[in-house]
C-alpha positions as CSV (number, residue, x, y, z in Angstrom):
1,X,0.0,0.0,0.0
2,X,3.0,2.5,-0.1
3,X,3.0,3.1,-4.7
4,X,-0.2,5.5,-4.3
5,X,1.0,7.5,-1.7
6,X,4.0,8.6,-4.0
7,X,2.4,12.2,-5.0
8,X,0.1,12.4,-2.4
9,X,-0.3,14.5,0.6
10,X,-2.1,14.1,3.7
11,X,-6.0,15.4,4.6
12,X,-5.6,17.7,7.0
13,X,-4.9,15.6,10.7
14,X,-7.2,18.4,13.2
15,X,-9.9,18.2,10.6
16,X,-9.5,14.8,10.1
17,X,-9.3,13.9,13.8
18,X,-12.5,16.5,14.5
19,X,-14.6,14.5,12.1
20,X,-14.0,11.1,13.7
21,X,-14.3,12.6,17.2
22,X,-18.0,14.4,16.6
23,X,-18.8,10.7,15.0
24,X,-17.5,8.1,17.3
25,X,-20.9,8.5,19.3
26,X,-23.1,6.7,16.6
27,X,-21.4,3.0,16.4
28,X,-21.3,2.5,20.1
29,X,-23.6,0.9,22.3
30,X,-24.3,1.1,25.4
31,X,-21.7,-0.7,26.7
32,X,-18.7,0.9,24.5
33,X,-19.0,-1.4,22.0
34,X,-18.6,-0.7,18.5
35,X,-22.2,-2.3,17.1
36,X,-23.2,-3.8,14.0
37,X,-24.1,0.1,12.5
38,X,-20.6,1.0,13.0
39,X,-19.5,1.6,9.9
40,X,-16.7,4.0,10.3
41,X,-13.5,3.9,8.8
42,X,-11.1,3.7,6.1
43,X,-12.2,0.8,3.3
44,X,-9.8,-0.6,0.9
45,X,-12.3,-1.5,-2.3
46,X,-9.8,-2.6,-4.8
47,X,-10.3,-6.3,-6.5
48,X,-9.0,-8.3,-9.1
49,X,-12.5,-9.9,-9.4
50,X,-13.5,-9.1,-13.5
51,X,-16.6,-6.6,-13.6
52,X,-18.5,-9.0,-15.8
53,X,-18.2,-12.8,-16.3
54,X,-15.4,-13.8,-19.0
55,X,-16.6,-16.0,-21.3
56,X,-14.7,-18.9,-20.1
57,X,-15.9,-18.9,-16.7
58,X,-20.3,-19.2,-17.9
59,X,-22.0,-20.8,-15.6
60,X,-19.1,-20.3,-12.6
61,X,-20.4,-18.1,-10.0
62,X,-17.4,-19.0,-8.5
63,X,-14.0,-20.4,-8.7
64,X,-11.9,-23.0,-6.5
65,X,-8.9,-21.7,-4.0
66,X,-6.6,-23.1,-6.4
67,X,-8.4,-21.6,-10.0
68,X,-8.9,-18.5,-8.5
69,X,-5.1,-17.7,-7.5
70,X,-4.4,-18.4,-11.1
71,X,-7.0,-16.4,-12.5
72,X,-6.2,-13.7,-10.7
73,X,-1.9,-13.4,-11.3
74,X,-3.6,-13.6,-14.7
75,X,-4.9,-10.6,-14.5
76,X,-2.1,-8.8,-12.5
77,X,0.2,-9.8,-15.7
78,X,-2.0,-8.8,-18.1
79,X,-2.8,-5.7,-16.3
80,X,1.4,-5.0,-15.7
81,X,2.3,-2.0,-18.4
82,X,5.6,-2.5,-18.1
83,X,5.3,-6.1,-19.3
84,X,3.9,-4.2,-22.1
85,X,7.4,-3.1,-23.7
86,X,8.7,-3.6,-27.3
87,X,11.8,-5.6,-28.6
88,X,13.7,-1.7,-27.9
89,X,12.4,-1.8,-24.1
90,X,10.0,1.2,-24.5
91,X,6.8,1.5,-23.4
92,X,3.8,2.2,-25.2
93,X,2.7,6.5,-25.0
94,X,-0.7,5.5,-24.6
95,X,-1.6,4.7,-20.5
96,X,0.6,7.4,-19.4
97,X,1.7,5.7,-16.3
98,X,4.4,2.6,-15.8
99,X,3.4,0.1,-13.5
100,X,4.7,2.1,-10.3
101,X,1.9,4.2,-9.9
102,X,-0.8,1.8,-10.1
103,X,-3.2,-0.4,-7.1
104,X,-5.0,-2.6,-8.4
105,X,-7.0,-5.3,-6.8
106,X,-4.3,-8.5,-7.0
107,X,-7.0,-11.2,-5.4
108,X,-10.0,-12.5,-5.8
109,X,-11.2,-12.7,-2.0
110,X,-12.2,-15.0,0.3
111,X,-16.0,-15.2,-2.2
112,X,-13.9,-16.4,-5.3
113,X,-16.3,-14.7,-8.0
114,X,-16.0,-14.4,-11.4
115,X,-17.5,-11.2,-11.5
116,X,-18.9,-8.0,-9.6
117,X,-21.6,-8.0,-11.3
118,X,-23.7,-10.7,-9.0
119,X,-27.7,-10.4,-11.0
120,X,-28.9,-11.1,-13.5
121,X,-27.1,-14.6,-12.1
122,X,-24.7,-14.8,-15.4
123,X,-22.7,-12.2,-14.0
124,X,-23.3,-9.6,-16.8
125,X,-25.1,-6.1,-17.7
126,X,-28.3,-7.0,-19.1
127,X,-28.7,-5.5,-22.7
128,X,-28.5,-1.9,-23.5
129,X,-31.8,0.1,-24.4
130,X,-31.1,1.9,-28.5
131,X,-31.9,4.7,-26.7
132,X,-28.3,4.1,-24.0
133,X,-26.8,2.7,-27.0
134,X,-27.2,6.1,-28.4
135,X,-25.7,7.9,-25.9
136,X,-22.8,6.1,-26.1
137,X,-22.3,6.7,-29.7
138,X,-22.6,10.2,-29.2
139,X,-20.3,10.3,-26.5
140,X,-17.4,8.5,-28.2
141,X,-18.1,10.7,-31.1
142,X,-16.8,13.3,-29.0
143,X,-14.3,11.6,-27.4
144,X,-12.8,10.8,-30.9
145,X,-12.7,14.5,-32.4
146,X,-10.9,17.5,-31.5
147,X,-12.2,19.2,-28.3
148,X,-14.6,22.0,-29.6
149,X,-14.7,22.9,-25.8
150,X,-14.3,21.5,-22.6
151,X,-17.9,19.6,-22.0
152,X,-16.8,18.1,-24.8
153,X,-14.7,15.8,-22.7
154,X,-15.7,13.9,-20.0
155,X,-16.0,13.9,-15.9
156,X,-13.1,12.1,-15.2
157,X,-10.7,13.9,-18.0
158,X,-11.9,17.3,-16.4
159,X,-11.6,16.1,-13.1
160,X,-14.8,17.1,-12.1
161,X,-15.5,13.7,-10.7
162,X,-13.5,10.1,-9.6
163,X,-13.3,7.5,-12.2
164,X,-14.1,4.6,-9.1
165,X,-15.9,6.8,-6.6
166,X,-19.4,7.4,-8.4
167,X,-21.8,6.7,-7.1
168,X,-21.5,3.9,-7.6
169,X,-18.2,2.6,-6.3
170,X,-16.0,0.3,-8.0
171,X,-12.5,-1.1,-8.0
172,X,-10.1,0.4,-10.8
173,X,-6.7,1.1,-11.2
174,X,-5.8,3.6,-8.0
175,X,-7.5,5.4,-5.3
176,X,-9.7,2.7,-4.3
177,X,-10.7,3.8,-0.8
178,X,-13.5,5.1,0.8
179,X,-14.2,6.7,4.5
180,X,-17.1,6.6,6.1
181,X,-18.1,9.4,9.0
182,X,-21.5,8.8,10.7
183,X,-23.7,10.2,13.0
184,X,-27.0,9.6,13.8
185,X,-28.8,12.0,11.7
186,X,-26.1,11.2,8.6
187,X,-23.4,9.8,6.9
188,X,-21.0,10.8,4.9
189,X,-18.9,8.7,2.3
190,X,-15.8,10.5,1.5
191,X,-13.3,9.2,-1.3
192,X,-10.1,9.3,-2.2
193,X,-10.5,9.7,-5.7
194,X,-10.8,13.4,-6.3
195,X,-11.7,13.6,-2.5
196,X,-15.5,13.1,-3.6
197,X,-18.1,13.4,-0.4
198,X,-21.3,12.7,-0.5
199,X,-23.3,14.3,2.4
200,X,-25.8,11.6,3.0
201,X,-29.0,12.5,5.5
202,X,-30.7,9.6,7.2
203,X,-33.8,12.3,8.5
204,X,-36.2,10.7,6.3
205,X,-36.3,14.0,4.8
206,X,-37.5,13.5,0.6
207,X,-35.6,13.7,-2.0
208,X,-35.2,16.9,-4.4
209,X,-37.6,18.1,-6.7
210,X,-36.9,16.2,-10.1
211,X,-36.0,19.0,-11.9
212,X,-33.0,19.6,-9.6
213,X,-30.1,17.6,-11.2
214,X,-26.7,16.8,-9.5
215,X,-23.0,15.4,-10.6
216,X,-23.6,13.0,-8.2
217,X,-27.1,12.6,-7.9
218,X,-29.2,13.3,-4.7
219,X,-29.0,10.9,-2.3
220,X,-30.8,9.8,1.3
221,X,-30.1,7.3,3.4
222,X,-32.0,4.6,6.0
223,X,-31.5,1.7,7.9
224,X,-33.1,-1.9,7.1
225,X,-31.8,-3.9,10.7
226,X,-28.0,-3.3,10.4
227,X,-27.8,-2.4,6.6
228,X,-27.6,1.1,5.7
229,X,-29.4,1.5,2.3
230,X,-28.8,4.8,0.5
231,X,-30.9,5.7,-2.4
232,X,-29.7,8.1,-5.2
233,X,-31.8,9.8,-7.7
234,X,-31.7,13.0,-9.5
235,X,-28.7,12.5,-11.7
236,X,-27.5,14.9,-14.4
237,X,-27.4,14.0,-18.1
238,X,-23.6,15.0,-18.4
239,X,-22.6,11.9,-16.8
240,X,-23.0,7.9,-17.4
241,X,-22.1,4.6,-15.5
242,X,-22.1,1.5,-18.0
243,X,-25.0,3.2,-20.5
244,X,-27.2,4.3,-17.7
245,X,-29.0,7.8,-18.1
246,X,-30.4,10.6,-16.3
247,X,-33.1,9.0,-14.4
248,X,-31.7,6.1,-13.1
249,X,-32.3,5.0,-9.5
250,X,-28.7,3.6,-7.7
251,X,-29.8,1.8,-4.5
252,X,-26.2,1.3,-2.3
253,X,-26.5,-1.1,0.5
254,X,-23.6,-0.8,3.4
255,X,-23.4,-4.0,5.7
256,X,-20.3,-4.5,8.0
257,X,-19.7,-8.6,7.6
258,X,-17.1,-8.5,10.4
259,X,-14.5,-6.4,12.1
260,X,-12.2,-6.2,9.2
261,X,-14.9,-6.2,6.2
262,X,-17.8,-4.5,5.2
263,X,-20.3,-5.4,2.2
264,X,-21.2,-2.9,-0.8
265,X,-23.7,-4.0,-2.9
266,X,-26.1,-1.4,-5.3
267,X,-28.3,-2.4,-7.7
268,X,-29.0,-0.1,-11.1
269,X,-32.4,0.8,-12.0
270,X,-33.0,2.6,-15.4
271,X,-35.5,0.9,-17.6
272,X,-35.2,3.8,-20.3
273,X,-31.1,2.3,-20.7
274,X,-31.4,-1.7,-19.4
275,X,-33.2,-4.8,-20.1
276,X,-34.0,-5.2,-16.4
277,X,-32.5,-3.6,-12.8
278,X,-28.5,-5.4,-12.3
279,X,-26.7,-5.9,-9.1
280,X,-23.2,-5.6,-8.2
281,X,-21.0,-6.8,-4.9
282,X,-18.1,-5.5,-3.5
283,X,-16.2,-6.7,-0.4
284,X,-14.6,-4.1,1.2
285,X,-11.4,-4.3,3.4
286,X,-10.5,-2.3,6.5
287,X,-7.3,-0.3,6.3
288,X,-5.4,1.3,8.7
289,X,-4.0,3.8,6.4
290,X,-5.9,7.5,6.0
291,X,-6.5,9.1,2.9
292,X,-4.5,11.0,1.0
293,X,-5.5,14.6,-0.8
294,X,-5.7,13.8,-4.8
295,X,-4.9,16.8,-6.7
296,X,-6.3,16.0,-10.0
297,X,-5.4,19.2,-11.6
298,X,-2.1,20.3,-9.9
299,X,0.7,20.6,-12.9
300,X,-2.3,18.9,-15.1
301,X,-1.9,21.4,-18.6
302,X,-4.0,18.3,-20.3
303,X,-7.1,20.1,-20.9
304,X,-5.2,23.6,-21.7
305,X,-3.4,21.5,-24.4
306,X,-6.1,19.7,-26.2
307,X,-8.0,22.9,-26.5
308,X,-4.9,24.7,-27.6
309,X,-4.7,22.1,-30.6
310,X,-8.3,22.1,-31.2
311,X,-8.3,25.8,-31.8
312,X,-5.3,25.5,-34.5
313,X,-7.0,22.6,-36.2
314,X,-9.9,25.1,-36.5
315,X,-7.3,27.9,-37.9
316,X,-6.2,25.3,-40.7
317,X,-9.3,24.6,-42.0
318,X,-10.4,28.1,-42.0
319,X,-7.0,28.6,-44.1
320,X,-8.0,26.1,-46.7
C-alpha cells in the first residue's frame, strides 16, 4: 500500500481527527462497543475480481482456491504495463503511467467470484436500451474529435468527478478507498479519488424536486436492521455509469460482515437504458492507512493542451 502514496499529501490531521471525534458516538452501544451500525473507517475496495463474467468462466459463479489464485496473477500480468514493452524496451505512449503508480486489486477474495456483477445470475449487464446505445455513440463521437470545448470531454478527464468513486463505487486502477463518517442523523462517504463526499441524511427528509439535477445525484439514506441502504436519484445528463441515463435509481446497501470487512452492494435501476435492474457486490477491506488529498489538476496542462490544438485545427481549415 505505499505506490499511491507517492504524489500524495495528507487530509488535514485536526480536521481529520474532529470528524472522527463528533462521530465516534453513533457506532457505540451502550456498553462501548462498537455495534453492527458501525460503519466508520477507512475501506480498501480494490479487486482483481473481473466486472462482468469472462466468457470462459459461464456458468461459474465461482472459482476454487486453487483456479482462483491463477486467474487472478492472470490478471495482475495482463494488467502489468511494463510487461507491455517492445523488442527496444520502451513502453507504449498510450496509459501514461508505468506500472509504479498503479493499485489494483491482486485477489479475488475469500467469495472467489467471477465477477462484480452478482444479478442477472450470469454475472453480466443486461442489454442496452437503443436509446443508451445512443448515448454512447454520441459520447465517443466526442471523445474521438478535437475538443470543440471542454464539455466536450468527459467527468473524469476534467476532473470534475472520480473515475471509481461514483456513485457507484468500484474497484479500478488507483484510489480505491473510501471513509465513512457517521452520525445519527447522517453519513457521509468520502473518497479518495478526487476527495468526492457525498453528504448523506438519514432524517427521512424527501428527495429533491426532479427538476434539480446533481453530478452525483441526490441521495438519502436509512437503515433496514444493520444495513444502511442509500438511495440516489436526480442524476444529471452529463454523466453515465455503463450506459445508464439521467433518471436512473442507484440503490447502495452498506453491511459490515465483520470487524475487518464490510459489504457494498447497489443495484441499477433505469428501464429507459437496461433490459432489467442489475446488481453488483463488493467486499470491502479495513485499512489502517488514512487518505490521502488527490490533486487531479495540480501541474495537469491536459485540458489547456487539447484545447490549444483544437483551436489551430480550426485555424487550418479556416486557411484552406
Amino acid at each position: 500500500m505505499t505506490t499511491r502514496y507517492a504524489m500524495a499529501r495528507r487530509i488535514g490531521a485536526g480536521a481529520c481527527g474532529l470528524l472522527l471525534a463528533t462521530a465516534a458516538a453513533a457506532g457505540q452501544t451502550a456498553e462501548g462497543e462498537m455495534s453492527t451500525r458501525d460503519l466508520q473507517g477507512v475501506w480498501d475496495f480494490r479487486s482483481a475480481v473481473p466486472f462482468e463474467r469472462p466468457d470462459d468462466f459461464e456458468g461459474r459463479a465461482t472459482l476454487t482456491a486453487e483456479e482462483a489464485a491463477a486467474f487472478a496473477q492472470e490478471r495482475v500480468d495482463a494488467q502489468n504495463v511494463d510487461l507491455w514493452r517492445d523488442e527496444n524496451g520502451r513502453l507504449p505512449v498510450s496509459g501514461g503511467y508505468n506500472n509504479f503508480w498503479y493499485d489494483r486489486g491482486t485477489s479475488l477474495g475469500e467469495e472467489r467470484r467471477t465477477s462484480l456483477v452478482v444479478d442477472p445470475p450470469d454475472g453480466r449487464i443486461p442489454a442496452r436500451s437503443d436509446e443508451a446505445r445512443a448515448r454512447g455513440e454520441r459520447r465517443q463521437t466526442l471523445l474521438g474529435r478535437d475538443a470543440f470545448g471542454p464539455e466536450d470531454r468527459g467527468a473524469f478527464e476534467r476532473c470534475i468527478m472520480g473515475f471509481n468513486s461514483g456513485p457507484p463505487m468500484n474497484p479500478s486502477a488507483y484510489n480505491n478507498n473510501m471513509q465513512l463518517f457517521q452520525t445519527d442523523d447522517v453519513v457521509v462517504i468520502l473518497n479518495e479519488m478526487v476527495h468526492d463526499a457525498r453528504v448523506v441524511p438519514l432524517d427521512g427528509s424527501p428527495h429533491l424536486p426532479g427538476h434539480v439535477r446533481q453530478w452525483k445525484g441526490d441521495s438519502r439514506g436509512r437503515w433496514e436492521g444493520d444495513t444502511l441502504v442509500v438511495e440516489t436519484r436526480n442524476f444529471t445528463d452529463k454523466t453515465s455509469f455503463r450506459g445508464s441515463g439521467p433518471d436512473m435509481v442507484l440503490t447502495e446497501r452498506f453491511t459490515r460482515i465483520d470487524a475487518d470487512r464490510l459489504a457494498y452492494e447497489y443495484t441499477v435501476d433505469d428501464a429507459a437504458s437496461f433490459a432489467q435492474p442489475w446488481s453488483v457486490r463488493v467486499v470491502m477491506q479495513r485499512s489502517d492507512s488514512p487518505l490521502y488529498e488527490y490533486a487531479c489538476h495540480e501541474g495537469n496542462y491536459g485540458m489547456e493542451n487539447l484545447l490549444v490544438s483544437a483551436r489551430a485545427r480550426d485555424r487550418e481549415r479556416a486557411q484552406q
